[in-house]
Structures are given as C-alpha cells and as structure tokens.
TORVEXBA-924530 format. One record per residue (C-alpha): residue in three letters; x, y, z; residue number from 1. Coordinates in steps of 0.001 Angstrom, whole numbers, m for minus. Layout:
N
 residu       u       v       w num
    ALA       X       Y       Z NUM
...
REM end
This chain:
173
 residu       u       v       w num
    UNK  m21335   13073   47267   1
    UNK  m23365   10339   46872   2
    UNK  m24348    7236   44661   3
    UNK  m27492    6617   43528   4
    UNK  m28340    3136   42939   5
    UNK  m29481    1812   39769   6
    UNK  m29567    5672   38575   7
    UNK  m27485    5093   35314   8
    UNK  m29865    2199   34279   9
    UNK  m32557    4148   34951  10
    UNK  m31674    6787   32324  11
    UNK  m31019    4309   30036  12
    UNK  m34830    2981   30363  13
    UNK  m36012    6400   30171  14
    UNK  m33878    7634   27413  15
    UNK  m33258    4289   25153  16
    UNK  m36231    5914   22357  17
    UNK  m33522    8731   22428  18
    UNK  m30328    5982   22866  19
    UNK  m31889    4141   19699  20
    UNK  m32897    6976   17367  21
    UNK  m29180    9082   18056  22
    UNK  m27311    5701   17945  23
    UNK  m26023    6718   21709  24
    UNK  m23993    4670   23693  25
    UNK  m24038    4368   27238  26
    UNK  m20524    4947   29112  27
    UNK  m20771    4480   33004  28
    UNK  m17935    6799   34809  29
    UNK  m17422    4363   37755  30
    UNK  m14291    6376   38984  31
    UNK  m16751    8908   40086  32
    UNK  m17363    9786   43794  33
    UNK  m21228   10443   42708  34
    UNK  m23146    8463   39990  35
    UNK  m22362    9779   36166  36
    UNK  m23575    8730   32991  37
    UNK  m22535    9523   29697  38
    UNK  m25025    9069   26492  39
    UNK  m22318    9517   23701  40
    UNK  m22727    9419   20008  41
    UNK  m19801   10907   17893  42
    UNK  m22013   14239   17557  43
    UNK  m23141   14829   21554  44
    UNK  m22615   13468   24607  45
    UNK  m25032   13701   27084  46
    UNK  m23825   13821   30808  47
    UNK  m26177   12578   33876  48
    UNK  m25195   13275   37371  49
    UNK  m26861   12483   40806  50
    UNK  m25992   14309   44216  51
    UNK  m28039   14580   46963  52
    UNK  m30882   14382   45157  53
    UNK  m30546   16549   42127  54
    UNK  m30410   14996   38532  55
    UNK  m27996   17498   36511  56
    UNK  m28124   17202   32691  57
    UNK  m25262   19184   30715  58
    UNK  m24516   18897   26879  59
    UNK  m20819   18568   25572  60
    UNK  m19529   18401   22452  61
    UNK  m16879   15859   21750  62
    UNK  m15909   18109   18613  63
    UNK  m13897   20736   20166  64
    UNK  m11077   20536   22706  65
    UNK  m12674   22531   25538  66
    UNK  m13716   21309   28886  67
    UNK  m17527   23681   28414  68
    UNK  m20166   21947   29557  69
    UNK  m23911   23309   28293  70
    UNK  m26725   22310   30963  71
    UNK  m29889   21411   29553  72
    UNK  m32300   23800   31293  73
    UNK  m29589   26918   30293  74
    UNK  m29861   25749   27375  75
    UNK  m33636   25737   26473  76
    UNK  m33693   29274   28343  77
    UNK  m31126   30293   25857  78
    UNK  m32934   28664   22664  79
    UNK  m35960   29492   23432  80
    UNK  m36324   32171   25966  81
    UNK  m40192   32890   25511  82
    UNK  m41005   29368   25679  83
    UNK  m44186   28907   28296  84
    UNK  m44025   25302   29021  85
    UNK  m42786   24092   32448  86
    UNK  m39834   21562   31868  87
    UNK  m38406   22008   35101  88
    UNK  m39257   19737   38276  89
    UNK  m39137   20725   41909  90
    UNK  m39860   17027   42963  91
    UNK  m37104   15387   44573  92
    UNK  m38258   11907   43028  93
    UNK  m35655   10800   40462  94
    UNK  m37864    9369   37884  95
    UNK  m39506   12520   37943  96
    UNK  m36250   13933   37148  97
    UNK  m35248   11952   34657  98
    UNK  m38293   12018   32547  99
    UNK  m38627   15788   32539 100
    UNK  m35484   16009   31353 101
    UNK  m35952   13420   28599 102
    UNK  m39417   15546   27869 103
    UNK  m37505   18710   27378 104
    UNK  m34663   16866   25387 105
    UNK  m37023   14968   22778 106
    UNK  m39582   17931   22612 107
    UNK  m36445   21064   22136 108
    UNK  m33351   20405   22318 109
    UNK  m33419   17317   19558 110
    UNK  m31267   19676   17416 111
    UNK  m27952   19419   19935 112
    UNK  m28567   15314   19932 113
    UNK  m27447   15603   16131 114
    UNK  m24305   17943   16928 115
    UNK  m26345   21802   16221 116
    UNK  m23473   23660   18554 117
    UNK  m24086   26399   16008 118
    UNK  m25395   28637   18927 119
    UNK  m22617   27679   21787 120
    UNK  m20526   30777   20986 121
    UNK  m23317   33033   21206 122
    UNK  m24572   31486   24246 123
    UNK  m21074   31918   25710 124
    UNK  m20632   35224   24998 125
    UNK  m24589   36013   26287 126
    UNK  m23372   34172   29452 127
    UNK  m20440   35940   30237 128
    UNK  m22569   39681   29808 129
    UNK  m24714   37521   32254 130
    UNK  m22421   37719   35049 131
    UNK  m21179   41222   34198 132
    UNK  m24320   42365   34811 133
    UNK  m24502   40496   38359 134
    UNK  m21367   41330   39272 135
    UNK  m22040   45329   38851 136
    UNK  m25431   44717   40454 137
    UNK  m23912   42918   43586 138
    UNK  m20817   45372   43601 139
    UNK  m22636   48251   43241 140
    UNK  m25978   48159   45075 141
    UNK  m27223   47288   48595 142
    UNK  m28514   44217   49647 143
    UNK  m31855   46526   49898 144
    UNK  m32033   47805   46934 145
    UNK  m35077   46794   44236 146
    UNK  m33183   45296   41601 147
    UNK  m30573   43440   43610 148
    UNK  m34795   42111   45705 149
    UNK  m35710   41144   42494 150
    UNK  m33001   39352   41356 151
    UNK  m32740   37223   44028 152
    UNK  m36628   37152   44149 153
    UNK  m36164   35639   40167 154
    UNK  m37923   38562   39326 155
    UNK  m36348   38579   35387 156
    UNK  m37612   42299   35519 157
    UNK  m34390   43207   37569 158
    UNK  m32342   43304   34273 159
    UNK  m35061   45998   32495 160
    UNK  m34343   48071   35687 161
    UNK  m30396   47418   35273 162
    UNK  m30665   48532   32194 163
    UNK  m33013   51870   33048 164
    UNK  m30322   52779   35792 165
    UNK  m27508   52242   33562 166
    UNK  m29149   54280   30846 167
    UNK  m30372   57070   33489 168
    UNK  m26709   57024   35150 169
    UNK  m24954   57433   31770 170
    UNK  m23385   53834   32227 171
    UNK  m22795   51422   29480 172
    UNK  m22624   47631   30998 173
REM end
C-alpha cells in the first residue's frame, strides 16, 4: 500500500466546483495504510483511494447501515449501459485520474451527489446475477471454450452466447 502525496488536496482542487455546489466536506482518513479521502455531505459520500497507482472512486450512502460501497465506473455502466463516451483512463498520471472521474461525476452521476440511491437495490440484485453467470461459466466450461475467450477477452457478447447455450441446453441461469 502506498501514500500518495498531496493526493487528497488534489481532489479537493479538482472537485471543489462539485465540493461547493453539494455543500461537501472534505474528511482525510489518516489512519489509513494508503491515501483516502472522503467528500461527505449528509446525502453521499464520496470515497477516493490511491494504491499503486490506481485512483478508485466508490459511492456510499450514509443513509443506510450497510458497509456497500458503489464504484463510480459500475455505476455509470449500470445507469447508463449504452452510453458511448469514454470516461475511463488507462493513464497512470493521477491528475488524469482524478479529472476523468470528476468528468464522469459532474456530466452522469450528479443524481447520486444529491442522495438518488433509488437504483442501488436493483443494481445489487443485477450484480449478484452478474457473478452467477461467471461462476457457471468458469465452473462449467474450459478455459478454451468461446464464451469463457470472450469473457476474458471483454468481449460483452459472451453473455448473448451464455444465454443461447443456456436456452439451447434447457438451462435457466
């Protein structure tokens, strides 16, 4: 694990249009053993992480009593799943990072920064028939085999062939 240094005030430059507008508040989690930062308002928090070069964004909501966590780019895939434009980043660069994620928050995700967890139960429940339907791919296939390529290729059209062999097997995952 590692610290980043000045990583928590550099979310705060980049996000402070966002820290002003939601009435956020920066909290620095010091006790960590890798630099944190929480943007909390009483309707989201916001939680930044840094590790060995990866910015991690996640959405929780200080309304419920569960530890789930919601990460930002699972999130816009779950929203808006035919959504063409790129938010990710495969740079390495931290500002980089940090202002594609601020581009993605402030351009689709504005919604959660209010306290919309209207969809978290939904995206739960799509989540967990997620990983049923990689677990019976990996449990039931060879490494070899075209779906279980694809899916580790990315290849999103290994679930339309999941579902053709389940439907051509007689199988209802």
């Amino acid at each position: 694990m590692y610290k980043y240094p000045g990583f928590e005030e550099k979310i705060i430059t980049v996000f402070k249009p966002i820290i002003e507008k939601y009435q956020f508040e920066p909290k620095f989690l010091s006790a960590d053993s890798f630099s944190t930062l929480h943007l909390e308002n009483p309707y989201c928090i916001i939680r930044f992480t840094y590790d060995i070069g990866e910015v991690g964004c996640v959405f929780i909501n200080p309304r419920t009593n569960t530890n789930a966590v919601y990460p930002a780019y699972s999130v816009l895939e779950y929203l808006f799943p035919t959504d063409k434009e790129n938010f990710r980043s495969a740079d390495w660069d931290v500002d980089v990072q940090v202002h594609h994620f601020f581009r993605l928050i402030e351009s689709r995700l504005r919604n959660v920064l209010n306290g919309d967890f209207s969809w978290t139960e939904a995206y739960q429940n799509n989540s967990r028939l997620i990983s049923s339907r990689i677990a019976f791919v990996m449990n039931n296939f060879t490494h070899s085999h075209s779906i279980v390529q694809k899916f580790w290729n990315a290849d999103p059209s290994w679930e339309s062939d999941l579902d053709a062999y389940l439907l051509n097997h007689g199988l209802n995952k």
